[in-house]
N, C-alpha and C positions, 0 to 999 in steps of 0.2 A: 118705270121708276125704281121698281123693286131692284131690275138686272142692275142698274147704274149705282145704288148703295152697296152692293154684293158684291161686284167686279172689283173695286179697291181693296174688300177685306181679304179676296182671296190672291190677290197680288203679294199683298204684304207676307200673307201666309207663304207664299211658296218664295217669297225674296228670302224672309227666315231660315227656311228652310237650305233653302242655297248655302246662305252663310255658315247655318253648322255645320253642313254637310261640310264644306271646302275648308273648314279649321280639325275636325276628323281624319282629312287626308292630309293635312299639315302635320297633325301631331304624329301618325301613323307613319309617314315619311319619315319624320325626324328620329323617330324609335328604331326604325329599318335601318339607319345609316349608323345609329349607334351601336348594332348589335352585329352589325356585318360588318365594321371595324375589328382590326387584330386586336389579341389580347391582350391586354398590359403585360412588361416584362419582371419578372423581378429578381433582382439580382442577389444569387443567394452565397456568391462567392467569397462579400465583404465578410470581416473577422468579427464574431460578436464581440460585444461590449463589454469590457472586463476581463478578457480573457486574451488579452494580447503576450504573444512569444517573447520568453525570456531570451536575449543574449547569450544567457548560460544553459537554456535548454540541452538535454543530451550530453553535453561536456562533462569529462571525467571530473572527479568530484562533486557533482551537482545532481538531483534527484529532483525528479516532477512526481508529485502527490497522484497519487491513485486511489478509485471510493473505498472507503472501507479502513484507509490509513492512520494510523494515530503518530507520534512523536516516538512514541516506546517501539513499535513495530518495526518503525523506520529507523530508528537507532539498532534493533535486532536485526535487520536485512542488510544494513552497510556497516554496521562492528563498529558503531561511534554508540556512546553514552547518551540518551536523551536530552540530559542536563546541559552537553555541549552543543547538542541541535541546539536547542532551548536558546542558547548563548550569541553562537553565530549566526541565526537567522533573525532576532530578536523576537522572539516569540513569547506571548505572556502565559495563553493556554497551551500546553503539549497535547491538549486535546481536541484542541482546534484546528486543522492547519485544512487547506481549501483543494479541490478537488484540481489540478494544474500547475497548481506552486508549485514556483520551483526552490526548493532549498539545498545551502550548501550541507553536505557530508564531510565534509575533510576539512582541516583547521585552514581558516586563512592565512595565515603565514607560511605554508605549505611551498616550497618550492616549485614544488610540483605535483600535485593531487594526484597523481598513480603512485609516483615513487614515495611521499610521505605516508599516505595515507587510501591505500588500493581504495577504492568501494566498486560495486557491482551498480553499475549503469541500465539494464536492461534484464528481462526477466529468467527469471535460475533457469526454468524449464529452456532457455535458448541459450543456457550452457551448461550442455552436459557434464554430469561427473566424469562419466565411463574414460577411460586411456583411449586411445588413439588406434588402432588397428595396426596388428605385428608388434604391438607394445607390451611390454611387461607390467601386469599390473601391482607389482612388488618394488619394482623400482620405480613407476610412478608416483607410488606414494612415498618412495622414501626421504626427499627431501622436504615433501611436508610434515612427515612425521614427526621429522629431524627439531624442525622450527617449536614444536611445542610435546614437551610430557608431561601427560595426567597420570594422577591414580584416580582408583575406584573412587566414584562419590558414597556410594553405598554395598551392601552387603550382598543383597538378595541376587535371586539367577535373572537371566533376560527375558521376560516376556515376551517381548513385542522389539523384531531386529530390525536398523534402520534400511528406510526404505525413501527413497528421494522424491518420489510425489508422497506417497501415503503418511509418510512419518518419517518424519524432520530430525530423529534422535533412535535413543533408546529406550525401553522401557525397564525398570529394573522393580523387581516386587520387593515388599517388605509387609510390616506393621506398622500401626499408626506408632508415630515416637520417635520410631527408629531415627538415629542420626543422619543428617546430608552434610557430604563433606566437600568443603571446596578441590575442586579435581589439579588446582594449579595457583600458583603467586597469583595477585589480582585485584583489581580495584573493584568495586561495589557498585553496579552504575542501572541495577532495576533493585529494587526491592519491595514489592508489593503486589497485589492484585488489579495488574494495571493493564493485560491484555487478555482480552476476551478467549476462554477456553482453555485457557494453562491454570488456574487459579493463583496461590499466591508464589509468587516467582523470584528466584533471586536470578537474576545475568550478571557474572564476573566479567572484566574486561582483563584482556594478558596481552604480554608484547605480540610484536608479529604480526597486527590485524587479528587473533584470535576471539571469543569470545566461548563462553559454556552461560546455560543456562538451565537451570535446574527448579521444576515444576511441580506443582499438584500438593506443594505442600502444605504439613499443619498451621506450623509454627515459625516466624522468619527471626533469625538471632542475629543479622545483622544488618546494619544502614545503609543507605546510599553516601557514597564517597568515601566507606570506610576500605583498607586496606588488608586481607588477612592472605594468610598464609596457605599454603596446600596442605592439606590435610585438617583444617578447621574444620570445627561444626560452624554450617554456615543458616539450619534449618532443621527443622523434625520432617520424617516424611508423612505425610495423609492424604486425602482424598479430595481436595476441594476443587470444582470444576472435575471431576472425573468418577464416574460407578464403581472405582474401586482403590485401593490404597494402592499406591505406586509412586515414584519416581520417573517423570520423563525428564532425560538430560542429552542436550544436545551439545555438538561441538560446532561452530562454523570460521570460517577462515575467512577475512574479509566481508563477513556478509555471508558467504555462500554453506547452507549446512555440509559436513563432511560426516564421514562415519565415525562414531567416539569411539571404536573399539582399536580402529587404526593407531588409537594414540592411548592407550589402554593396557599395562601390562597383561601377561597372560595367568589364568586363573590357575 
């Protein structure tokens, strides 16, 4: 009687058992087939989001934002005035502008953005200053020299000569005080402490695509959009943004810095 109560319990026991066993190899299967499946693909070719190619990419007169850019810098590398960025792109911050924007350089009305208004499309270092090899580098320069004459902006002898990676200009010493003078005719078009590392700066604007920009100073004596003359005080020289009192004043043509001595009577 005992065997006959006992034999059911232990049936049912091992049917149990049965049944977990064989959902174990169910589930073990189903894990096996999902991991010995290929990988998911992901497509990484699509353009993010927001940052879709301008039409005007690359095209002469037109400039894509690079990190570290502001409105003023970008007006110094293409020889356009901020205030005219500001204008034709509509912009409200000159301090804002987004890491791929593309902004116009060159006036819109512009026949033709090389021939109105050159600007420099791609980086200085991928185009050389140097002449051309069996070239004269006196007649090289002599038709751009031609295009603009400065005087001295200041007194003092040259520190520091220019050099086209290292330094963008010249350096000229003085005292704090000492006069800067506009090196050429010219419109007003930086005047302030508005790019990192020059301190307080004035940038003239002259025909030609030219521009001069004159750094480090005390004192600014004159506005943005005003007009003055060659040979104006346009600044006192001092030391702000730099360890010692100087003048750095650069010349660049289009955008591109050039040497200021080139266009600099002789002492």
């Amino acid at each position: 009687m005992n065997e006959s109560v006992k034999s059911p319990r232990l049936s049912w026991r091992v049917v149990s058992w049965c049944l977990v066993g064989a959902a174990v190899l169910a589930t073990s299967a189903c894990s096996t087939r999902r991991v010995a499946g290929p990988a998911p693909v992901v497509d990484r070719s699509a353009p993010v989001a927001g940052l879709k190619r301008s039409s005007n990419q690359d095209q002469p007169g037109f400039y894509t934002v690079r990190p570290g850019d502001t409105l003023y810098r970008i007006g110094m590398d293409t020889g356009q005035g901020w205030r005219d960025l500001q204008l034709w792109n509509a912009i409200n911050d000159p301090n804002k502008v987004e890491v791929g924007q593309v902004l116009r350089v060159a006036p819109p009305n512009a026949a033709s953005a090389t021939a109105a208004s050159p600007v420099v499309t791609e980086p200085v270092a991928s185009r050389p200053l140097e002449p051309a090899p069996n070239t004269s580098p006196a007649a090289s320069m002599a038709p751009v020299a031609s295009a603009f004459t400065a005087v001295w902006p200041a007194n003092g002898p040259i520190t520091m000569a220019f050099d086209e990676t290292k330094n963008k200009g010249i350096s000229i010493a003085g005292k704090a005080g000492d006069p800067v003078l506009a090196a050429a005719d010219g419109r007003v078009v930086v005047s302030g402490a508005v790019i990192r590392g020059l301190g307080n700066l004035v940038v003239l604007q002259h025909p030609n695509g030219f521009l001069t920009a004159y750094a480090h100073n005390q004192n600014l004596l004159v506005k943005e959009d005003q007009t003055v003359r060659q040979g104006q005080r346009i600044a006192t020289m001092g030391s702000s943004d730099s360890d010692t009192v100087r003048l750095h004043f650069e010349v660049r043509r289009q955008g591109k810095p050039v040497d200021p001595v080139a266009f600099l009577p002789k002492r």
